[in-house]
mmCIF file of the C-alpha atoms, coordinates in Angstrom:
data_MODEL
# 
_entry.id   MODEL 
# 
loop_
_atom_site.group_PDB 
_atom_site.id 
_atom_site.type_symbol 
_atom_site.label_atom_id 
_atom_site.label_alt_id 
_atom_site.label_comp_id 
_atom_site.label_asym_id 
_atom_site.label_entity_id 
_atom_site.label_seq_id 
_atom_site.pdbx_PDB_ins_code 
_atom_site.Cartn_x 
_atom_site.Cartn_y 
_atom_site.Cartn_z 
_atom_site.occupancy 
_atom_site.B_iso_or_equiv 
_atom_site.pdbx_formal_charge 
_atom_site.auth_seq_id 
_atom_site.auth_comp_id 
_atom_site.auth_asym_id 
_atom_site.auth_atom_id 
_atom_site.pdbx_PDB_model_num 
ATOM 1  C CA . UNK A 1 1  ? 11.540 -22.807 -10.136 1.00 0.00 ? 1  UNK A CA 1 
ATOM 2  C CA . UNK A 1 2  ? 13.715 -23.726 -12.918 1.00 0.00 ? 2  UNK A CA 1 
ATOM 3  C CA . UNK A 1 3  ? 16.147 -26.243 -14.025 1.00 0.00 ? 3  UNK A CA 1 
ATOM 4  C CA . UNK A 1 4  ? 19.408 -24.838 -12.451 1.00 0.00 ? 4  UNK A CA 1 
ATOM 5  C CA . UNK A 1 5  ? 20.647 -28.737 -11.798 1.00 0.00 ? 5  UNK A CA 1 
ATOM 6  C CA . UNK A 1 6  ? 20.815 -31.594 -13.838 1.00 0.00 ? 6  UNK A CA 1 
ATOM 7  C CA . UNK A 1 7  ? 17.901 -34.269 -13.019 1.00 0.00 ? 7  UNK A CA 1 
ATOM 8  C CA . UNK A 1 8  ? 15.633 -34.267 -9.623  1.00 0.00 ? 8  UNK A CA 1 
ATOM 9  C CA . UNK A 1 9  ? 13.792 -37.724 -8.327  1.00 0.00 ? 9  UNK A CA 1 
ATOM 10 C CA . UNK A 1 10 ? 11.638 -37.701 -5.205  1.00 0.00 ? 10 UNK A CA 1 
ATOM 11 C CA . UNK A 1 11 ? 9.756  -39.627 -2.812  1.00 0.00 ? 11 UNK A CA 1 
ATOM 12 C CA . UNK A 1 12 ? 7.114  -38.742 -0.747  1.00 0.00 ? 12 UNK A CA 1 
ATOM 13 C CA . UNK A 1 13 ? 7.203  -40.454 2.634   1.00 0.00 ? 13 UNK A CA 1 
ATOM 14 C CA . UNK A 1 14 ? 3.967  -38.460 4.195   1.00 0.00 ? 14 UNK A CA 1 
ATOM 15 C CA . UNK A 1 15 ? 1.714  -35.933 2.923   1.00 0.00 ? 15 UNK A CA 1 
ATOM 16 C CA . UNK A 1 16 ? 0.232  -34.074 0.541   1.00 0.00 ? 16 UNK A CA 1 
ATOM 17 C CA . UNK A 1 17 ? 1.639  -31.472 -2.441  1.00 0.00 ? 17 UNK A CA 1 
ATOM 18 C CA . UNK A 1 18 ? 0.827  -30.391 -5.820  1.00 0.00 ? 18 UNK A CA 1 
ATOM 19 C CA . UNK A 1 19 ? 3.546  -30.467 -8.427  1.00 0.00 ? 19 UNK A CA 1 
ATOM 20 C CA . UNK A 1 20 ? 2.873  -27.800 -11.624 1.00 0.00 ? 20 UNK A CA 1 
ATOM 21 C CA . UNK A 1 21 ? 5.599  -29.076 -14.447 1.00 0.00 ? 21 UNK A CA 1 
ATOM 22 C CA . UNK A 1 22 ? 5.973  -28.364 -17.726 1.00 0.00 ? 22 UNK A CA 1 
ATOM 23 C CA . UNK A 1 23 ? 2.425  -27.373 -18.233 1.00 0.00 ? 23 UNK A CA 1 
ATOM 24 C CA . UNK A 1 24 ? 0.826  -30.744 -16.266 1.00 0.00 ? 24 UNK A CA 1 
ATOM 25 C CA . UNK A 1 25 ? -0.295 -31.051 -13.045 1.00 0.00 ? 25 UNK A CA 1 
ATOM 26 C CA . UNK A 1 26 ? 0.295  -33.752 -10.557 1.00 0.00 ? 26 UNK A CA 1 
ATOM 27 C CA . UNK A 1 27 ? -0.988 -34.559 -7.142  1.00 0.00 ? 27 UNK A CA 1 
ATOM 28 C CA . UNK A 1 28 ? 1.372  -36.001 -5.239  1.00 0.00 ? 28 UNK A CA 1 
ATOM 29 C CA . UNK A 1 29 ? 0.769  -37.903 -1.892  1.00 0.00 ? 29 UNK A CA 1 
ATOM 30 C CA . UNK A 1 30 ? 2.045  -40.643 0.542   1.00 0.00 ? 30 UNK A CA 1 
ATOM 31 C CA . UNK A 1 31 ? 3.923  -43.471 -1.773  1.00 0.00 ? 31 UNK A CA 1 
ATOM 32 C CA . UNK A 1 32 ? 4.134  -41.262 -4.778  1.00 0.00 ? 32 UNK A CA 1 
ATOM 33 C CA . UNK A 1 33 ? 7.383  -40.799 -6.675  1.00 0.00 ? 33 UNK A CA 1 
ATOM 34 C CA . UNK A 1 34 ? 8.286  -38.149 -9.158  1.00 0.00 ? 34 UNK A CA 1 
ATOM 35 C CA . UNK A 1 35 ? 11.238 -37.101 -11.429 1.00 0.00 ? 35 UNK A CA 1 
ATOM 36 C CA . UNK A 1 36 ? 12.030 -33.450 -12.888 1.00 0.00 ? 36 UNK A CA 1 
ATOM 37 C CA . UNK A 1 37 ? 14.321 -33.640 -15.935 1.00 0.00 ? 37 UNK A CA 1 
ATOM 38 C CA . UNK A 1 38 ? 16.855 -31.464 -16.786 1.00 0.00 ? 38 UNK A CA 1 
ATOM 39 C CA . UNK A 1 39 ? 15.544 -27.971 -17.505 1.00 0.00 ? 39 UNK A CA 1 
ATOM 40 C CA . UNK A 1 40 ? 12.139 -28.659 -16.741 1.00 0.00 ? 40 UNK A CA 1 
ATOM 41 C CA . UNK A 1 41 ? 10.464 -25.933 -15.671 1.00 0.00 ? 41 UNK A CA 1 
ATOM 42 C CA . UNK A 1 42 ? 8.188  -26.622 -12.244 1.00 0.00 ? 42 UNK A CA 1 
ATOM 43 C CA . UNK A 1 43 ? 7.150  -25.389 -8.868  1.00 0.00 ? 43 UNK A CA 1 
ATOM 44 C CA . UNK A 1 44 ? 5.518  -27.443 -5.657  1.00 0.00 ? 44 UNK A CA 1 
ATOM 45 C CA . UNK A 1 45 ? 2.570  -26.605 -3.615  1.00 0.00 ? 45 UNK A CA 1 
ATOM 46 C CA . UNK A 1 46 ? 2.903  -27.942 -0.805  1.00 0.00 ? 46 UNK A CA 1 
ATOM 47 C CA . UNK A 1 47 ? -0.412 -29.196 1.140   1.00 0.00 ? 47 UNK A CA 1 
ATOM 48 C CA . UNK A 1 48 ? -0.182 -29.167 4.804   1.00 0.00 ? 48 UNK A CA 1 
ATOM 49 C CA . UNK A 1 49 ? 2.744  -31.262 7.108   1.00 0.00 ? 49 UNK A CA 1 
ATOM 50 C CA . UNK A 1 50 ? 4.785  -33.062 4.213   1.00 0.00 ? 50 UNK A CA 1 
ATOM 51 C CA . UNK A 1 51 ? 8.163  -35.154 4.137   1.00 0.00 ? 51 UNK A CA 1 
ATOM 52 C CA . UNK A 1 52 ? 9.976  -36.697 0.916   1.00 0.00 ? 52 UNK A CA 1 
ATOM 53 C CA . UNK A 1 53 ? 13.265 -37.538 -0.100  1.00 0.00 ? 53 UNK A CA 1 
ATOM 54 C CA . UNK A 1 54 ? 14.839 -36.084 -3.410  1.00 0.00 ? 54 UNK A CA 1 
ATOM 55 C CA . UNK A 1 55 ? 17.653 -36.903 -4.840  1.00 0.00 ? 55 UNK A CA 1 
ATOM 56 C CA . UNK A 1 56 ? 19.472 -34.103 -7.482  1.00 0.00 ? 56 UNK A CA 1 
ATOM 57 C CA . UNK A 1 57 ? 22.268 -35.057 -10.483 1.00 0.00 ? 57 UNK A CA 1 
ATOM 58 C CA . UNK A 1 58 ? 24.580 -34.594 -10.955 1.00 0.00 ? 58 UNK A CA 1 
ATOM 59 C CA . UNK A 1 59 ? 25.789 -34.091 -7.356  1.00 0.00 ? 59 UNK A CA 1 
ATOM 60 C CA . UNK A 1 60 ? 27.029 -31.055 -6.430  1.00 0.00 ? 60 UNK A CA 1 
ATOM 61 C CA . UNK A 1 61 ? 30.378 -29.579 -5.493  1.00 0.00 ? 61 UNK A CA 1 
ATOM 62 C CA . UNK A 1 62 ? 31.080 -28.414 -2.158  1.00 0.00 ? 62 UNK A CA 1 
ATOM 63 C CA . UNK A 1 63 ? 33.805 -26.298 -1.073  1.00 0.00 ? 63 UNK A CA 1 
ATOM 64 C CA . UNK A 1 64 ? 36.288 -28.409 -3.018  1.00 0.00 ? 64 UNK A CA 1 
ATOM 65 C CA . UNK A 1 65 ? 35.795 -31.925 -1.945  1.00 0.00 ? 65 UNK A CA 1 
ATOM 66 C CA . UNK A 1 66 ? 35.575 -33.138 -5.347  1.00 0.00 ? 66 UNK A CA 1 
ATOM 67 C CA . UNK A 1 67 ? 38.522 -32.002 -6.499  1.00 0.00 ? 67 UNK A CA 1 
ATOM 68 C CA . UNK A 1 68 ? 41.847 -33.786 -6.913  1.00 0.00 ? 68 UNK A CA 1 
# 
């Protein structure tokens, strides 16, 4: 996966994933935050039953409802 967005930030609420980015590996779990920057290049493995939150910026556009 690659940086086709501007920033990611995440949350994990239960479970267990590892996160490859920009060369470093991080093991993510229950508590654990995380942010992707622009560009970055990364990719999750995802370790059994998991739920986060993420959050992406800038927002995106859908089907015109940001336009005036």
């Amino acid at each position: 996966m690659s940086g086709n967005f501007g920033w990611r930030f995440a949350y994990v609420i239960e479970g267990r994933a590892k996160l490859e980015i920009e060369g470093q590996t991080v093991l993510l779990e229950a508590g654990d935050s995380w942010i992707v920057p622009k560009g970055s290049s990364h990719c999750y493995e995802i370790r059994g039953p998991f739920t986060a939150v993420e959050a992406t910026g800038p927002p995106s556009q859908v089907h015109g409802r940001d336009e005036v």
